[in-house]
Each structure stands twice: as C-alpha cells, then as structure tokens.
PLY file of the C-alpha trace (Angstrom):
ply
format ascii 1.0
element vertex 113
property float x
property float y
property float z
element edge 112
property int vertex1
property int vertex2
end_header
34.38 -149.48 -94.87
37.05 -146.99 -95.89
36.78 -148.23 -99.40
33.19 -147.82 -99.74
33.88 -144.65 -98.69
36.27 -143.81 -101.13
33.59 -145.52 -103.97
30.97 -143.31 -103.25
33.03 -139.73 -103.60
34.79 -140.99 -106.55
31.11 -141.46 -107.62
29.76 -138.44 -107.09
32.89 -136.77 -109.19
32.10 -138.34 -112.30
29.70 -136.62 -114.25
27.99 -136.86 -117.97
29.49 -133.84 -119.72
25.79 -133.37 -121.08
24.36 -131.52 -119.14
28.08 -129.31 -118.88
27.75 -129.00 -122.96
24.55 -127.62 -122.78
25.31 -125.05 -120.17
28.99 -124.07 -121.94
26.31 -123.29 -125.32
24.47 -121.32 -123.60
27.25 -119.97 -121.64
28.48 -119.19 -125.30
25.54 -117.59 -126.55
24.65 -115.79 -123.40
28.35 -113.59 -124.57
27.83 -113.47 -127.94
24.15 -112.57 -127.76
23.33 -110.91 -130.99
26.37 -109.83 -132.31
28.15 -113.43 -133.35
30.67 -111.38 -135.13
31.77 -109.54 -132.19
35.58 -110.72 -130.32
35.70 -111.40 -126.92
38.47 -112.32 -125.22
39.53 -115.73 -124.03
39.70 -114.38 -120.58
35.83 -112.78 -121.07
35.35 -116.43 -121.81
37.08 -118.55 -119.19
35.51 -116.00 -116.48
32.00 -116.45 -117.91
32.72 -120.37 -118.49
33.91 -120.40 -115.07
30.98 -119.80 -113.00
28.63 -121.78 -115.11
27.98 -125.77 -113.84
30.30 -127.23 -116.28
32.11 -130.18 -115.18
36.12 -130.03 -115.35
36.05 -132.68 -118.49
34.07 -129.87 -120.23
35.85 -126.75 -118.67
38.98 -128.36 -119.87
38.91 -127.11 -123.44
37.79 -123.55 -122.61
41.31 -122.74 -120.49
43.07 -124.78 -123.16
41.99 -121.75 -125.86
45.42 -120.43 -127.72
45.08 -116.76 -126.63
43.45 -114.21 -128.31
39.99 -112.92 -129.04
37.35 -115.31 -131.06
33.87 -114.64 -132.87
31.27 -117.23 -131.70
32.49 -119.31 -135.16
36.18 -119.06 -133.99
35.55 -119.81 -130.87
33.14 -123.08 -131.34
35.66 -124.16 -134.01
39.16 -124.28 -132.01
36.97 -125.57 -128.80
35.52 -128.16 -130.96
38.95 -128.76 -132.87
40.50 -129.44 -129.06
37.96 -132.28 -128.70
38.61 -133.72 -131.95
42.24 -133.63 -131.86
41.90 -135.52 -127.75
39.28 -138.02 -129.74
36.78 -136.88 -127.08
33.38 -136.21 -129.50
31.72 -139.79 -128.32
32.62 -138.62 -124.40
32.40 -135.21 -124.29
30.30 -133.97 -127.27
31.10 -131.10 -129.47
30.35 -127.66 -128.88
27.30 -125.67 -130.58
25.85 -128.56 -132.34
23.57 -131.14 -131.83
21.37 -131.79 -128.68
23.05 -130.00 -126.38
23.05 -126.60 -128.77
18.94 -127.12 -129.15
18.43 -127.49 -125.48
20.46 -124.84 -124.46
18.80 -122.51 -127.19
15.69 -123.80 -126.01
16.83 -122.99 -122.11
17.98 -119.76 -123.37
14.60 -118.41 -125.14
12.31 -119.96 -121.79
14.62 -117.56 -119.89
14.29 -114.25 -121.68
10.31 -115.10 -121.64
0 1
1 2
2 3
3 4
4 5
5 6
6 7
7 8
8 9
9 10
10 11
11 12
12 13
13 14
14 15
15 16
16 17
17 18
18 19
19 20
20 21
21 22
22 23
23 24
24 25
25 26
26 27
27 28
28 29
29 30
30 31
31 32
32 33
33 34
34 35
35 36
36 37
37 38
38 39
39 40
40 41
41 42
42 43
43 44
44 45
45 46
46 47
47 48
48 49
49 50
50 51
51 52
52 53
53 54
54 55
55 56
56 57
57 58
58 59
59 60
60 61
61 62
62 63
63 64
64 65
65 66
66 67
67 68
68 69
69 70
70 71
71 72
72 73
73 74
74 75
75 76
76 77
77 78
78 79
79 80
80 81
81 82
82 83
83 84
84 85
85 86
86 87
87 88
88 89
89 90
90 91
91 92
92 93
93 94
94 95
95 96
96 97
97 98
98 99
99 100
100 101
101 102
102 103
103 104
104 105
105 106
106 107
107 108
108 109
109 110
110 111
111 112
C-alpha cells in the first residue's frame, strides 16, 4: 500500500515541460516588453522566472545563466544553448521558438485585451 503511495506522488511530480516553456516565453516577454534591446539582469530574471508555474526541468536553465545582464536575443540564445549542450530540445523544448513561443504570444496579447 506504501508503494502505491509512493507511485502516485512520484506521479504527480513529473510534469510535461510544455506548458512550463510556454509560461518561461511569456515570462520572457512579459520583461522585455517592448524594448528587446534593453539588459536585465540574470537576477531580474530568475526572480521573475521564479514565481511563474514553470516546472524545475524548465527552471533549471534559467539559474544555470553565466552572470551578467542579457537582451531578450542573449538571453533566449545561452538558455537555449544550455538545452542543446544537456541534449534536452526533444524533452524540454527550446526557448522562444516554436509552439510554445506562439501560444504564449497568443496568451500574452488575450491578456493585455
């Protein structure tokens, strides 16, 4: 019974980074708004990332940023470079393209309505 136990919480701790990738791109745009070109720091990011629903798998490469202050570019490029160099696209996704950029976008643009 204990095991079953056990099953069901380890379970519930595993989820699809998906729905985490979408909200880290939004999270993402959200800080750089309208000014790409603008740095913020990694800490401006982790905090922001940080109270977002992003599961650890995703969270993960944001508090794994080298210090310093990125541009949305910069900052999609070393979190996407992370992913690459752990051979985690097909799991995890990369950042600020694909399905997960559109939806968030999409999320994004429903909210400001």
């Amino acid at each position: 019974m204990a095991e079953k136990s056990m099953e069901k919480s380890a379970a519930k701790s595993i989820e699809h980074p998906m729905p985490s990738l979408v909200n880290a791109d939004r999270v993402i745009d959200e800080l750089y708004g309208n000014n790409p070109n603008q740095k913020i720091s990694k800490d401006k990011i982790v905090e922001a990332a940080a109270k977002a629903p992003i599961v650890p798998d995703v969270m993960t490469y944001f508090t794994r940023l080298p210090e310093g202050s990125y541009t949305k570019k910069e900052l999609i490029d070393s979190l996407n470079q992370d992913v690459k160099s752990r051979h985690r696209e097909a799991a995890v996704g990369l950042f600020g393209v694909g399905r997960a950029e559109e939806l968030a976008k999409e999320e994004l643009k429903q909210k400001h309505i």
